[in-house]
N, C-alpha and C positions, 0 to 999 in steps of 0.2 A: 497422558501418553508419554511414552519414555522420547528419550534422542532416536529409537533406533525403530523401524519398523518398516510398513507397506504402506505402500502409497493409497490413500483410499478414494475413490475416481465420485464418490457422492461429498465429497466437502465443500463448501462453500463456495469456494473459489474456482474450482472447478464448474461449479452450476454456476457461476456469473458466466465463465470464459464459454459455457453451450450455451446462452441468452434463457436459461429457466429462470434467473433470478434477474432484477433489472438490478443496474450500478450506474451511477452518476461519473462519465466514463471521460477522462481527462486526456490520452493520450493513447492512441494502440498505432504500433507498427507489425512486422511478420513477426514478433519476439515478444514482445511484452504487451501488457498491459496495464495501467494506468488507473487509478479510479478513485472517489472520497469513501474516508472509512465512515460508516452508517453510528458507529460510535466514537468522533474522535476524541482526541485528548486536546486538540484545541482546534479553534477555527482553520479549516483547510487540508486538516491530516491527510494526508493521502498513501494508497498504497500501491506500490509497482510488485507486479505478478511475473511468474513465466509462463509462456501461452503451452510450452508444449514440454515442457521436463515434468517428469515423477515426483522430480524430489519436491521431498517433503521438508528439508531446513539447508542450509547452507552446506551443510557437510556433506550431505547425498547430491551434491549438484554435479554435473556436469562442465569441467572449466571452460569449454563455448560456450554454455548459457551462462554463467556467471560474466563471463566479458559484456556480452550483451545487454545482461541485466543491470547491472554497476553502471554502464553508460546510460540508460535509460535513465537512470534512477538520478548519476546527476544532472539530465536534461530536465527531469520533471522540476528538480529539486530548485535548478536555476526558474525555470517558468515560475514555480512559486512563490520563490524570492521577489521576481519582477511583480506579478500581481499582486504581492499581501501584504509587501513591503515588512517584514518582521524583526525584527534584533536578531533573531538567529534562526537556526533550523538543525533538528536532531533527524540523522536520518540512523535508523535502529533497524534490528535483525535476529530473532526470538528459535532458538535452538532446543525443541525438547519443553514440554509442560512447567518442570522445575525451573526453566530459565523465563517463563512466561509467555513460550507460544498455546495458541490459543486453536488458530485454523494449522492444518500438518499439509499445507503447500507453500514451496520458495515464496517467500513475500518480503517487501520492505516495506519501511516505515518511514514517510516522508512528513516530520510534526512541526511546523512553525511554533517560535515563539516569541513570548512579547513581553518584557521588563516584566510587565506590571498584572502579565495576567499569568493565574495559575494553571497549572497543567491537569487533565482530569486522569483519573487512574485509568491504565491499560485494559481495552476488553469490558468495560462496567459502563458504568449510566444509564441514561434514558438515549434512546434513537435519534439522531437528530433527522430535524425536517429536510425531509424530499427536496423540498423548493429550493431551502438555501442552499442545500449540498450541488443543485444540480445549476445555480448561479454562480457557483467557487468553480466547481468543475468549469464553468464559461468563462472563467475568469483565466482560471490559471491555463486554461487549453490555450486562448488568443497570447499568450506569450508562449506557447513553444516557438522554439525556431531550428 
């Protein structure tokens, strides 16, 4: 899918935010939403959504939600810090198929990491397990603040 189009109201994210799809759910206020990626790229990835804009990449957003969402995103980012304790953390932002988004709703990318561990490719692997995802989700929720 190009940078540029229509918003498509059956993608993914959209079906977590109406409860048809379940998500290991880390953080929701009236604005955002919070959750672990079912495939990350390392322990803890998580992604912050926006509950109620169209847009489909950063450039179609709306600068309220973007204020919004940016603060969210470094509240999750801090919780995660606190819970996973990591060397650092990439927080990322996928504009258009070519630049490697994957789902076509505002999302961020919140990926710990760790010296020594490698990072797995964007959108690929195997699923990770329900359980753990929804123990990190516990983890990192008990440190918002």
């Amino acid at each position: 899918m190009s940078i540029d189009g229509t918003y498509d109201d059956a993608n993914i994210f959209a079906k977590i935010l109406r409860g048809e799809i379940p998500s290991a759910r880390v953080y929701e206020d009236d604005h955002l939403l919070a959750f672990m990626d079912v495939f990350p790229q390392s322990r803890g990835h998580t992604l912050v959504i926006s509950k109620h804009s169209k847009a489909r990449n950063l450039l179609d957003a709306e600068p309220e939600v973007l204020e919004k969402l940016i603060l969210g995103v470094q509240r999750v980012s801090r919780a995660v810090r606190a819970a996973l304790k990591p060397d650092g953390i990439v927080v990322t932002q996928f504009n258009g198929a070519p630049a490697g988004q994957t789902i076509f709703h505002l999302h961020f990318h919140i990926i710990p990491r760790w010296i020594d561990a490698p990072v797995r490719p964007h959108a690929a692997g195997t699923m990770a397990d329900a359980t753990e995802l929804a123990d990190l989700a516990k983890q990192i929720a008990a440190m918002i603040s």
